[in-house]
N, C-alpha and C positions, 0 to 999 in steps of 0.2 A: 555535126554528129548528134549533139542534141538533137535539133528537130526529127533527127531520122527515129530517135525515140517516142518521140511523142506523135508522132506521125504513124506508127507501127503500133501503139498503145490504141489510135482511136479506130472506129469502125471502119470497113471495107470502104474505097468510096462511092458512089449511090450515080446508077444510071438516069438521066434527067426524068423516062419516064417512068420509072416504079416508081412508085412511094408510096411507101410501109405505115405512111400514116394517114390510110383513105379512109373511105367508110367503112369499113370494118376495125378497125383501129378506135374509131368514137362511137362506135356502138357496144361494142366491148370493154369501155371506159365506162359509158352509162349505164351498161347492165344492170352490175349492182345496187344503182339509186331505182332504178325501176323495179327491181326486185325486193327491194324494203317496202317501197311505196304500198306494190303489191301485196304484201304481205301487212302491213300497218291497215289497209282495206279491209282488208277480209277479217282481221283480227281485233281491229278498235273500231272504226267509219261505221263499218256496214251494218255490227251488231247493236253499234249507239243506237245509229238513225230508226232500225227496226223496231228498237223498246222504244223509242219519241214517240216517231208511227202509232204505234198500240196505245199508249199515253194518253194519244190526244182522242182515239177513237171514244176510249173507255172515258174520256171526259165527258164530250160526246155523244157519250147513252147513259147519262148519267139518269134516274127516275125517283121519283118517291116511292121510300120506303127501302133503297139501297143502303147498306152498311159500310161506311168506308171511315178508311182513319187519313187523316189532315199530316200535310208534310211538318209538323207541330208536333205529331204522334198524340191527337186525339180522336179518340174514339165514338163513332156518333150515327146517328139513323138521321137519313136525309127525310126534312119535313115538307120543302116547298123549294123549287128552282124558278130561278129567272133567270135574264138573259147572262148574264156573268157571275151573280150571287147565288150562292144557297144558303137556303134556314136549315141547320144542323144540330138538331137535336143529343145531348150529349146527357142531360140525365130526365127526371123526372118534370122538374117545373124549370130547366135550364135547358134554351136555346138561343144559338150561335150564329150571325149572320157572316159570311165569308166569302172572299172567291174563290170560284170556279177552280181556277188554278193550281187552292193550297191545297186539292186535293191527292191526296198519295196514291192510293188507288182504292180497289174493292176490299172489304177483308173479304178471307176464307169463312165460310160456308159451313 
C-alpha cells in the first residue's frame, strides 16, 4: 500500500523514446549564463578594450609641444620623445625624464 503511494506521488512514467531532457532542455539551462555573458560584453569588455584602443593610439601620436598630464597627475609640455622616454617639461628650469607609459593622456585645450 505504501509503494502504491509513492509510486502515485512520482512522475507519469516516461516512454523509452521521448526524453524531456534533449536539446532543448540544455539550451534552456545555459541561456541565462549566455545571456550575462552577453550582457557583461557589451557593458564592461567592449567599452574597456575601446578606451585601451584609443590609449595606446594617443600614446602613439604623441609630439613635441603636447600638453599632457602623467598617471602621477603631473602636469607638463612635452620637450623631446624617444623610443619609450619623454623629456617633460613641467616648470621653468624643471624637466622630467619618464615613460612613455605614465602618460594619462592629452589635457583639454
Amino acid at each position: 500500500m505504501f509503494s502504491d503511494v509513492v509510486y502515485a506521488m512520482g512522475g507519469a512514467p516516461k516512454d523509452a523514446g521521448s526524453e524531456p531532457g534533449g536539446t532543448g532542455a540544455i539550451f534552456s539551462s545555459f541561456l541565462p549564463l549566455i545571456l550575462i555573458f552577453v550582457v557583461f560584453y557589451f557593458l564592461l569588455i567592449r567599452p574597456q578594450s575601446k578606451k585601451a584602443k584609443e590609449h595606446k593610439n594617443t600614446l602613439g601620436n604623441l609630439k613635441n609641444g603636447d600638453k599632457i598630464i602623467t598617471t602621477g597627475g603631473i602636469y607638463g609640455v612635452i620637450e623631446g620623445i624617444e623610443d619609450d622616454t619623454i623629456t617633460l617639461k613641467i616648470a621653468e628650469n624643471v624637466k622630467v625624464k619618464m615613460s612613455r607609459s605614465a602618460v594619462a593622456g592629452l589635457r583639454e585645450k
